[in-house]
C-alpha positions in Angstrom: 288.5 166.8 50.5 289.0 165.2 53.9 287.8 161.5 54.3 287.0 159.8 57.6 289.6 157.5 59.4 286.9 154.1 59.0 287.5 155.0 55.1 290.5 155.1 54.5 291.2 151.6 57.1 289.1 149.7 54.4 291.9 148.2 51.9 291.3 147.8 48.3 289.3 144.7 47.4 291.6 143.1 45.2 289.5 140.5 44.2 287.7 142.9 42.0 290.9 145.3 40.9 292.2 141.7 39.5 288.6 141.6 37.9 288.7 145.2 36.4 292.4 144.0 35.2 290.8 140.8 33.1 288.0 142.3 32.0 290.4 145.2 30.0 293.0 142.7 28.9 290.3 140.6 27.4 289.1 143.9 26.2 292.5 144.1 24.2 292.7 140.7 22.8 295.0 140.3 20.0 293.6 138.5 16.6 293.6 135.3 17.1 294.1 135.0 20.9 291.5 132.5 23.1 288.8 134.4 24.8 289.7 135.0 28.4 288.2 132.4 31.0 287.4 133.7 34.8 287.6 131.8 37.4 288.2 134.7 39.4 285.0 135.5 41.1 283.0 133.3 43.0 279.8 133.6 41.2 277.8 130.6 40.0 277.8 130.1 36.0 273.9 129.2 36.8 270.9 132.1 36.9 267.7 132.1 39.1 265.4 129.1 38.4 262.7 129.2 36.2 259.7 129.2 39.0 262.1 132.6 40.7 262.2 134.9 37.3 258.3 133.9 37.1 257.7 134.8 40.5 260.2 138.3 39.8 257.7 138.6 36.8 254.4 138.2 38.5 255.2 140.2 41.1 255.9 143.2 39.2 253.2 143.0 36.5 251.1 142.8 39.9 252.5 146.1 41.2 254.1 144.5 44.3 256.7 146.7 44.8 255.2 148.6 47.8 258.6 148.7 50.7 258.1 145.8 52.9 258.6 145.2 56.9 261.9 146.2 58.0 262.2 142.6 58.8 261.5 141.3 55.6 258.3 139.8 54.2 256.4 137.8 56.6 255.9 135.2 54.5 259.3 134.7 53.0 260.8 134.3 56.8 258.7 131.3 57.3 259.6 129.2 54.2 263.1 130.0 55.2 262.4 128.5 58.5 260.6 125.9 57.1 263.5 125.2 54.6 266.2 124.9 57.7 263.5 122.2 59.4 263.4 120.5 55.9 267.2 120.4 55.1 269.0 120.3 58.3 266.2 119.0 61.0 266.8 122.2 63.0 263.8 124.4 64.9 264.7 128.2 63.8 261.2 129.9 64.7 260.3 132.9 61.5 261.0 135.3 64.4 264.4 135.1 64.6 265.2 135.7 61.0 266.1 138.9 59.4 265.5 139.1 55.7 269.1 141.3 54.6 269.7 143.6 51.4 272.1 140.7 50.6 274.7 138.7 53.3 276.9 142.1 53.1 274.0 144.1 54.5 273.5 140.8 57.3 277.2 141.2 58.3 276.7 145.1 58.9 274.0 144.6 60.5 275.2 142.5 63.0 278.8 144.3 63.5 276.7 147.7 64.3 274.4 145.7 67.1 277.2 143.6 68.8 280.9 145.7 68.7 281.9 149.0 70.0 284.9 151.2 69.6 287.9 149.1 70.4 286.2 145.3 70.8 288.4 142.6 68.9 286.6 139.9 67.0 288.9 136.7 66.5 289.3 135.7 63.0 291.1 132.1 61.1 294.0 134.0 58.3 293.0 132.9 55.3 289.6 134.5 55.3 287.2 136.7 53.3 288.1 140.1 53.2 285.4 141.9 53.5 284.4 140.0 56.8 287.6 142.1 58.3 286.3 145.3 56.9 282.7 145.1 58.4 284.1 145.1 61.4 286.4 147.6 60.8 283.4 149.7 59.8 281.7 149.4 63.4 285.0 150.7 65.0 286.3 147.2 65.9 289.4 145.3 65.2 289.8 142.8 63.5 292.2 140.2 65.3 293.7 137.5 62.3 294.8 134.1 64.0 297.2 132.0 61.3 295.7 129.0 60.6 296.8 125.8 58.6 296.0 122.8 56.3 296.3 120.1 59.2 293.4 122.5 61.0 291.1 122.8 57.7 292.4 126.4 57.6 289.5 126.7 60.3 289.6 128.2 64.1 290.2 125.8 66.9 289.2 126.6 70.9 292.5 126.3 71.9 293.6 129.7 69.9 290.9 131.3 70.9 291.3 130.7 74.4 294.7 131.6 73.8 293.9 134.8 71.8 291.4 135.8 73.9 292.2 139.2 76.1 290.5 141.7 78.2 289.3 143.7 74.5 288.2 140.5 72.7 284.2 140.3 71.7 284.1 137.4 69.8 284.4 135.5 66.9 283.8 135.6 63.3 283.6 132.4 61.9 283.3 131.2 58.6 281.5 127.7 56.6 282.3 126.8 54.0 285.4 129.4 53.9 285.8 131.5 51.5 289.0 130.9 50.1 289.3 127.5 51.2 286.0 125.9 50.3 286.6 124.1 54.4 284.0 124.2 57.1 284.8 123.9 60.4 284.1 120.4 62.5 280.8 120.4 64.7 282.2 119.4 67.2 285.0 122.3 67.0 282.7 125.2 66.9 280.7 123.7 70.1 283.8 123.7 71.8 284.4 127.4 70.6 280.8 127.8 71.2 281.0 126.5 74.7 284.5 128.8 75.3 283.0 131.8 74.0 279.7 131.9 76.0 281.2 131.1 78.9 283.4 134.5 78.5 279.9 136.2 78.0 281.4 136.8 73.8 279.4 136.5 70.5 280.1 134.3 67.8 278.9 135.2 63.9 279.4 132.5 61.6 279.0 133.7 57.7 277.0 130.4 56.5 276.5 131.8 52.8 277.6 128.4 51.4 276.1 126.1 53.8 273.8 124.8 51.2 276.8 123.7 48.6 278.3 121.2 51.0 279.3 118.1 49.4 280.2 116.0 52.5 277.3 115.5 55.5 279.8 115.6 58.4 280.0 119.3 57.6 277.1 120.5 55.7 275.0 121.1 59.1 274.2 124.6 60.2 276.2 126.1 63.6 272.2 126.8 65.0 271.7 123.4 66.0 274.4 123.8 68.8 273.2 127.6 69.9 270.2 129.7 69.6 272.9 132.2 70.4 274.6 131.8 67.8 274.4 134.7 64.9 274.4 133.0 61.5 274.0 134.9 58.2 272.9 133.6 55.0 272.4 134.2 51.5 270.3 133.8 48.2 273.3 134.5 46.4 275.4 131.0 45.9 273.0 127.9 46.9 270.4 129.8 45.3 271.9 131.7 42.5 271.0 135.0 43.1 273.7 136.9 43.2 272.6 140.8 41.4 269.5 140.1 43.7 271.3 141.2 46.7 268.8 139.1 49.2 270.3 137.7 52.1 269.0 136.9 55.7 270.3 136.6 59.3 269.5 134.4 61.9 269.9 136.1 65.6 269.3 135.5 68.7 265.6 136.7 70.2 266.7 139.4 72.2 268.4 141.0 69.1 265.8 141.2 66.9 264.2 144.6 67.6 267.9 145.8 67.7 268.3 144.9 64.3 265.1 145.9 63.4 265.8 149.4 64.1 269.2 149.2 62.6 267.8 148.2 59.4 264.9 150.9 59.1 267.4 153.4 59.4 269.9 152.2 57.2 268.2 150.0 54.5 264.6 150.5 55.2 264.2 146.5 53.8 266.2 144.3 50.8 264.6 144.9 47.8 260.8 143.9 47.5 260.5 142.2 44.0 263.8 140.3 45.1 261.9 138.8 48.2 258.9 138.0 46.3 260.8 136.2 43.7 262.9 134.4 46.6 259.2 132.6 47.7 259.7 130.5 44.9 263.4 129.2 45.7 261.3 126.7 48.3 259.6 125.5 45.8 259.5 121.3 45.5 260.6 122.5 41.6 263.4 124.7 42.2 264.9 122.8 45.1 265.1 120.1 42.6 266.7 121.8 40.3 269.3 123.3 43.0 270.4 120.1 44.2 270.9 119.0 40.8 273.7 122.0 39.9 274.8 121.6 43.7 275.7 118.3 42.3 277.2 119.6 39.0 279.4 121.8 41.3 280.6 118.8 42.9 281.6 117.0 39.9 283.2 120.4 38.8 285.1 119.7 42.1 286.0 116.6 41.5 287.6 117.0 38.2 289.1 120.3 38.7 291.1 119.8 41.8 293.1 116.5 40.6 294.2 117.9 37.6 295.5 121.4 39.2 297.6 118.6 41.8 299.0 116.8 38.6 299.8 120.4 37.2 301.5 121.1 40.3 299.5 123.0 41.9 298.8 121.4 45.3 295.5 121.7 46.9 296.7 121.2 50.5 293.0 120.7 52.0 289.8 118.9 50.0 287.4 121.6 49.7 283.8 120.0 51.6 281.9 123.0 49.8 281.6 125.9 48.4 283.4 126.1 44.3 287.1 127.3 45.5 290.1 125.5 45.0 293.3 127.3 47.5 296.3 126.1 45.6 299.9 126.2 45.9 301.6 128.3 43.2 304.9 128.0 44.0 306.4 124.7 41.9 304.1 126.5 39.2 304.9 130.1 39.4 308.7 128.8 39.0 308.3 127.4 35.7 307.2 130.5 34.8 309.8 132.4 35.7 307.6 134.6 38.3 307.6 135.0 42.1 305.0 135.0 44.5 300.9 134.6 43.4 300.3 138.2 42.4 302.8 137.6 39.6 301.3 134.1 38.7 298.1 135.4 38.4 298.9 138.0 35.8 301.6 135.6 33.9 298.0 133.4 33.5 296.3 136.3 32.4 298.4 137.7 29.9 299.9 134.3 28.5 297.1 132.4 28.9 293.9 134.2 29.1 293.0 133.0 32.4 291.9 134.7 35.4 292.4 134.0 38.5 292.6 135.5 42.2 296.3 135.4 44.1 296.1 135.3 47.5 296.5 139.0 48.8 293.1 139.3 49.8 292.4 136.9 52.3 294.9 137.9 54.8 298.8 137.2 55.5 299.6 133.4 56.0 301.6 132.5 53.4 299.2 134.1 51.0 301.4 135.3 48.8 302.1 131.5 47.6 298.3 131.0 47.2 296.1 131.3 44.3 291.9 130.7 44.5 290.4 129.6 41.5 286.6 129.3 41.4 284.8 126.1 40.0 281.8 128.0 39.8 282.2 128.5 36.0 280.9 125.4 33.7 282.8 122.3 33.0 283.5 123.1 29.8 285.2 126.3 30.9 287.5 125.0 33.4 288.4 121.5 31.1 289.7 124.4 28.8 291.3 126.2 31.5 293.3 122.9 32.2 294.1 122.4 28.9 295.5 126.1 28.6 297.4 125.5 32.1 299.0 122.0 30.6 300.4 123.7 27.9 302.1 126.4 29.5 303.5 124.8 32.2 304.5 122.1 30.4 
């Protein structure tokens, strides 16, 4: 059988092949042997709030399962304007937002509208894979600029004005990063901002984390500098939905029909009962209750990261949000006896029972000597995983 060129350009994503890998040695355990811990993915520990599986409930002993606007529920877009006036002070009129079959479907979306065959789209190395790939998938390129820790692992103006060329769209920003847990400065991305527009370019910044920041320099949104600014969003980490698969976009005016049209064809709308259970994330009750586990990831944070730097495994940048730590494996990977993170990461999953994710995915600057773990698992879980790491290493 002969599969199209866009298919075979899309790498593995090795995030979940190192998944597939733990979940079988686990499944192999020996007598004896502790159970195996992931911090591989980066999927909170926490479920939906108790006010969202009502709402899930209610809505489908109700029979509302009916498709809904293209768009997304009417409704639904204005307490997530209302929640961006609430949180961050920031005007984003219901119009503008695009509810999303998830923040994958969001970042399709918005690839298919804005690139043709050929455009570049200027991204910081380390980044999230799949960010690469969805522009891939619209027949654009995917341009990695190295980044480092002095710059946050985060884009400046000055290499995009130096990477831009005659093919270059725009950008594709990230924050919080995924794997870096970093955001990028405010006044950074208006200077990008300010760059980019003036070359007539786009620039999509994948927010999905926005709402775990832990430090208020960075935990505003990139749509109080630009209503031109494409942000996408997600109910997946702040608001621990992940097997929901809700998302939104926020877009500029003049793209809205655009998308519109894109997403009747290709999704028809995000799921239904999803949406209706997403009403009741706004909820006085359940933002209460996210803000108290946003502050259990911080404290996850807190203790996690130190005690990888006394194990030797440097953290080179404080993550400001997010639940990633991007640490050095080197020093660590030596007193193993193993080279380079790939090996690292299945030394700790066969010796130790831990799983983590080496750095393959996220692009080529010096990713091979980088590891992510993900604090999103409970603190008893990664006190454990410390204890586990202590001992081998030691």
């Amino acid at each position: 059988m002969k599969f199209a060129t866009r298919a075979q350009r899309i790498e593995p994503f090795y995030v979940m092949e190192i998944a597939k890998a733990a979940q079988e040695r686990a499944a192999r355990q020996a007598p004896g042997e502790p159970p195996m811990i992931f911090l591989n993915i980066g999927e909170p520990d926490f479920t939906a709030p108790p006010l969202v599986q009502q709402a899930a409930e209610r809505a489908i002993r109700e029979g509302r399962s009916q498709y809904t606007p293209a768009l997304g529920l009417p409704e639904l877009r204005e307490r997530i304007s209302a929640w961006y006036a609430q949180r961050f002070g920031v005007d984003v009129p219901a119009r503008r937002i695009v509810v999303t079959a998830g923040a994958s479907a969001a970042l399709q979306l918005a690839c298919l509208a804005t690139i043709e065959a050929g455009d570049e789209i200027l991204m910081p190395d380390p980044s999230y894979p799949c960010n690469r790939h969805f522009v891939s998938a619209a027949e654009g390129q995917a341009v990695m600029l190295p980044t480092t820790a002095a710059e946050r692992y985060q884009l400046s103006r000055e290499k995009v004005e130096a990477a831009w060329g005659d093919r270059t769209r725009g950008v594709l920003l990230a924050s919080p990063s995924n794997p870096t847990g970093t955001s990028i400065a405010k006044d950074e991305l208006a200077r990008i901002q300010a760059f980019v527009q003036a070359r007539g370019g786009l620039t999509i910044i994948d927010e999905i984390y926005l709402g775990l920041s832990h430090d208020a320099q960075y935990g505003q949104t990139a749509l109080a500098l630009d209503e031109n600014i494409i942000s996408i969003n997600s109910f997946s980490k702040y608001f621990n939905m992940t097997g929901w698969r809700l998302g939104w976009m926020v877009v500029p005016e003049p793209m809205v029909a655009v998308v519109e049209r894109l997403a009747q064809n290709l999704f028809i709308c995000a799921s239904t009962l999803s949406q209706h259970a997403a009403l009741a994330c706004f909820e006085p009750e359940s933002i209460a209750e996210y803000e108290r586990r946003r502050a259990e990831f911080k404290a996850r944070r807190d203790f996690f990261i130190p005690a990888l730097e006394q194990l030797g495994l440097s953290v080179p940048v404080q993550p400001d949000g997010a639940f990633y730590a991007w640490a050095d494996c080197r020093a660590a990977a030596a007193k193993l006896g193993v080279s380079g993170s790939w090996d690292f990461a299945y030394a700790l999953m066969e010796r130790a029972q831990l799983a983590i994710t080496p750095g393959r995915d996220f692009g080529s600057v010096e990713t091979a000597d980088f590891v992510r773990f993900s604090t999103a698992n409970s603190m008893e879980q990664l006190q454990e995983a410390v204890r586990r790491l202590r001992a081998l290493l030691a």
